[in-house]
BAFITI-215060 format. One line per 10 residues: number of its first residue (from 1); their letters; for each residue x, z, y of C-alpha. Coordinates in nm, 2 decimals, padded with zeros to 4 digits, always signed. Each point is the difference from the previous one (the first is absolute). Layout:
% BAFITI-215060
NUM	a	X:Z:Y | ...
***
This chain:
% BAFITI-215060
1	xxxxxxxxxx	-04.25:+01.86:+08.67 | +00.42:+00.00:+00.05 | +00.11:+00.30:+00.21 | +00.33:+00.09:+00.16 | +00.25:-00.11:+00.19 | +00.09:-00.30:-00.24 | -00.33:-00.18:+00.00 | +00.07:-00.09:+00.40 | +00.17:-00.26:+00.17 | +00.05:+00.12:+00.36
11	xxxxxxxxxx	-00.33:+00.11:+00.16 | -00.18:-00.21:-00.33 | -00.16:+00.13:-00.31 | +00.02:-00.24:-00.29 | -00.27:-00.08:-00.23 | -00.01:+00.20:-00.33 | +00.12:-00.24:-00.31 | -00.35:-00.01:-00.15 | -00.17:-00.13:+00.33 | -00.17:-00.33:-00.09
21	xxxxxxxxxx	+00.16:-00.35:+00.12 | -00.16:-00.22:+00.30 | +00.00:-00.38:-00.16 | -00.21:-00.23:+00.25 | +00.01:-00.36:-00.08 | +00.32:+00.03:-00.22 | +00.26:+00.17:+00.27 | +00.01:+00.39:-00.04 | -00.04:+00.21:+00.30 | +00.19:+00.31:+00.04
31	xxxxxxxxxx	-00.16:+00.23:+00.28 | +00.09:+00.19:+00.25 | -00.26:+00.25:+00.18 | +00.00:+00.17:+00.30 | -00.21:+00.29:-00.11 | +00.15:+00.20:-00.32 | -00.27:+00.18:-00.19 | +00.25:+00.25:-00.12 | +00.18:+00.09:+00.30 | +00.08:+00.35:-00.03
41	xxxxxxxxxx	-00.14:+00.03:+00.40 | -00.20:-00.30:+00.11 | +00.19:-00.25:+00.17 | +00.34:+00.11:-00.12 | +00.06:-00.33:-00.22 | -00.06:-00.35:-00.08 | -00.08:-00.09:-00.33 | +00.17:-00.27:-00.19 | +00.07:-00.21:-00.27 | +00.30:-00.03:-00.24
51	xxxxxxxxxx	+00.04:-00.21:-00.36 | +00.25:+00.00:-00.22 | +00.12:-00.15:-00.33 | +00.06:+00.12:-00.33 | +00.23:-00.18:-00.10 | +00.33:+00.07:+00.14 | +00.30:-00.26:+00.05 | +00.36:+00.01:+00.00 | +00.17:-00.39:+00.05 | +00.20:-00.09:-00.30
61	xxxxxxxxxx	+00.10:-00.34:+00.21 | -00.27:-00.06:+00.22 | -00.35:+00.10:+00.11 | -00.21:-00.20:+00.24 | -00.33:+00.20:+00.21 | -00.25:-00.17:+00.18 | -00.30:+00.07:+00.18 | -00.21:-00.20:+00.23 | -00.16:+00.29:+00.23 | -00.13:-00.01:+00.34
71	xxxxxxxxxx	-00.16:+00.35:+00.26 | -00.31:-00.21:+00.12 | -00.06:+00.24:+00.25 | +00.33:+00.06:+00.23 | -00.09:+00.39:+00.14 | +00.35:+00.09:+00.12 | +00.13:+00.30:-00.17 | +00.00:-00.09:-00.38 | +00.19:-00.04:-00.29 | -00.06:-00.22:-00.25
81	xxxxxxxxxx	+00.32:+00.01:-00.28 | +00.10:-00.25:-00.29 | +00.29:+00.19:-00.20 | +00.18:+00.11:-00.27 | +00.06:+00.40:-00.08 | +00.10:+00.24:-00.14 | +00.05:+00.42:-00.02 | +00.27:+00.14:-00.11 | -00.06:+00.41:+00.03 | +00.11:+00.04:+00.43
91	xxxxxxxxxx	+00.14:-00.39:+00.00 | -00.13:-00.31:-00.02 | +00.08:-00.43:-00.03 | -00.24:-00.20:+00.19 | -00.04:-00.40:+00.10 | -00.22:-00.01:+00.24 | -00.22:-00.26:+00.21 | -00.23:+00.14:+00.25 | -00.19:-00.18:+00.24 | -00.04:+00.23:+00.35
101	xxxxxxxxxx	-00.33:-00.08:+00.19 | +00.15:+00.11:+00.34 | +00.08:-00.41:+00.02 | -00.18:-00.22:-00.18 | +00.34:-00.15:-00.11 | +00.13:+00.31:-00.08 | +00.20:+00.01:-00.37 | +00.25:+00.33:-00.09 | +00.22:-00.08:-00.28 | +00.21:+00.31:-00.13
111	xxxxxxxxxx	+00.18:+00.10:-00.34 | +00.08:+00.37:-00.15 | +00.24:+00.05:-00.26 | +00.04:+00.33:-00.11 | -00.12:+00.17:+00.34 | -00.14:+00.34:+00.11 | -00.36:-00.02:+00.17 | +00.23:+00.10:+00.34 | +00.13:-00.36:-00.02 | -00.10:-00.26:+00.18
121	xxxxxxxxxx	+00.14:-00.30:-00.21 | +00.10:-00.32:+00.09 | -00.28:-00.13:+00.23 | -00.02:-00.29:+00.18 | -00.30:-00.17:+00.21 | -00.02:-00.41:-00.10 | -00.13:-00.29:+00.21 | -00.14:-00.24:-00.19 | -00.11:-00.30:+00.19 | -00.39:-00.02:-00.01
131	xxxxxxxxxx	-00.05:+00.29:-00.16 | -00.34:+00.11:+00.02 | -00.11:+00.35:-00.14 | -00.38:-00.09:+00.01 | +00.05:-00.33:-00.19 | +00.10:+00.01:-00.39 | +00.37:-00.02:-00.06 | +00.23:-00.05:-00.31 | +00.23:+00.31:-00.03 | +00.28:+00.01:-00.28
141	xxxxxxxxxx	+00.27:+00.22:-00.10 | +00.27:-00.08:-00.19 | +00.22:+00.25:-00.18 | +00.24:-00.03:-00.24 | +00.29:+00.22:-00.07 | +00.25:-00.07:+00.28 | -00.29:-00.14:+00.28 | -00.34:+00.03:+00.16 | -00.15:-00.31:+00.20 | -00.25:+00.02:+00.18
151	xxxxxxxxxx	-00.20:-00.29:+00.10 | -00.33:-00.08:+00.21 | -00.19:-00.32:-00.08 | +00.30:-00.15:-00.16 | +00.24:+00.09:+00.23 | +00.28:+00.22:-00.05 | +00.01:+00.28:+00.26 | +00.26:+00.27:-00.10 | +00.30:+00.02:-00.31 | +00.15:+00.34:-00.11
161	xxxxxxxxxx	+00.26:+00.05:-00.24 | +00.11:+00.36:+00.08 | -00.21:+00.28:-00.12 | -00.23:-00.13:-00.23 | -00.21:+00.16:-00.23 | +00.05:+00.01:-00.36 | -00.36:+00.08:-00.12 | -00.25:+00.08:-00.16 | -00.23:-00.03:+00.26 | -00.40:-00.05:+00.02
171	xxxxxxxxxx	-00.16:-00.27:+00.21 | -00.26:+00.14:+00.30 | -00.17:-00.11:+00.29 | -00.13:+00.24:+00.25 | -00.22:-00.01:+00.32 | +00.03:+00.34:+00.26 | +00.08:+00.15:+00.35 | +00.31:+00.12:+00.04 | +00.10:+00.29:+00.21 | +00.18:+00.00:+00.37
181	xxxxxxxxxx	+00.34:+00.08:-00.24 | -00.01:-00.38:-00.08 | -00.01:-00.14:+00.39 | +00.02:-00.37:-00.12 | -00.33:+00.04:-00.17 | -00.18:+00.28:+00.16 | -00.31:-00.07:+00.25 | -00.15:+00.25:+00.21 | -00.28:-00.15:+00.03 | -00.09:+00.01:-00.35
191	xxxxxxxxxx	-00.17:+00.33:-00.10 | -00.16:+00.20:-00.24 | -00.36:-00.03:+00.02 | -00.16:+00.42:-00.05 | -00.34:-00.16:-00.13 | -00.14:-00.29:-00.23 | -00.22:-00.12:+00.28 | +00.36:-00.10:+00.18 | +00.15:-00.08:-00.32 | +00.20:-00.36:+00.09
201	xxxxxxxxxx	+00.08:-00.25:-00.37 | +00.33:-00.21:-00.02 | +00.14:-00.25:-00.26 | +00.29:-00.06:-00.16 | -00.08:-00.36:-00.20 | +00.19:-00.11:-00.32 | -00.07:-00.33:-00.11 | +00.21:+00.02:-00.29 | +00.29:+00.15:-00.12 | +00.29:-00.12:-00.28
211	xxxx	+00.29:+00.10:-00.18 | +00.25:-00.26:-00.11 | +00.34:+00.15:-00.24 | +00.30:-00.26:+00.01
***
């Protein structure tokens, strides 16, 4: 099982790497529980999911992500995250797409280059018109060396040009509960659960996922 501070995403323990993959009907399911059998003290934690790739990428002209993802079940006070990272000792670069379940059209965009965990980075909330977290959705980032795009079911929704990674960076998607530090996102109505009996299941869905160099 992962210990320590690094295996947790605010109040969220992820997953440890060897935990088996949820496939039903072709769309992989990452999982988010309100009951975390290895809380230190019951009730402490959620526990979460997390993959990542093994392959790592760095744009030598372009590289196109997509994902078509969707939170079927819209409990306010998730995160469910499509992005692009990497550590670099105490700093990291980061592209990040997160959909916020406080609204059910809720999307944070936000980019790191080169930044301490003490930064917040370059977020931004998005409106996309008809946006609907509960419904599958086309996701795509673009990065190449000077840009990222971002776009939601083929529309373009935010352009940066300033701080942009350089890479390597692996490819992850994430479903958790974040802590009160990130108000956007948090819920306080969404709580650990001290027992199995009260133990409470949400999905993150991916549909598929693909990787396109330009």
């Amino acid at each position: 099982m992962p210990h320590g501070a690094g295996t947790f995403l605010g109040r969220t323990q992820l997953r440890p790497p060897a935990a088996p993959l949820n496939v039903v009907n072709g769309v992989l399911r990452l999982q988010l529980d309100t009951y975390n059998p290895t809380a230190l003290s019951p009730g402490d934690s959620f526990w979460g999911s997390e993959i990542v790739s093994r392959h790592e990428y760095t744009p030598s002209n372009r590289l196109t992500f997509r994902a078509r993802a969707r939170v079927p079940q819209l409990a306010p006070g998730m995160v469910a995250a499509f992005f692009l990272y990497r550590l670099n000792q105490a700093t990291r670069d980061e592209i990040d797409f997160e959909i916020l379940t406080n609204a059910p059209g809720g999307i944070l965009t936000n980019v790191f280059r080169n930044e301490g965990f003490a930064s917040p980075g370059s977020p931004r909330p998005e409106s996309v018109p008809g946006f609907m977290a509960s419904e599958f959705n086309d996701f795509e980032l673009e990065w190449s060396r000077d840009r990222v795009r971002w776009s939601v079911n083929g529309r373009l929704i935010r352009e940066e040009t300033v701080g942009v990674p350089e890479g390597p960076m692996s490819l992850r998607f994430n479903l958790w509960a974040p802590s009160a530090d990130f108000p956007s996102a948090y819920n306080p109505g969404l709580q650990p659960a001290a027992t199995a009996a009260e133990n409470r299941q949400f999905f993150y869905e991916l549909d598929f996922v693909e990787v396109r160099a330009e």
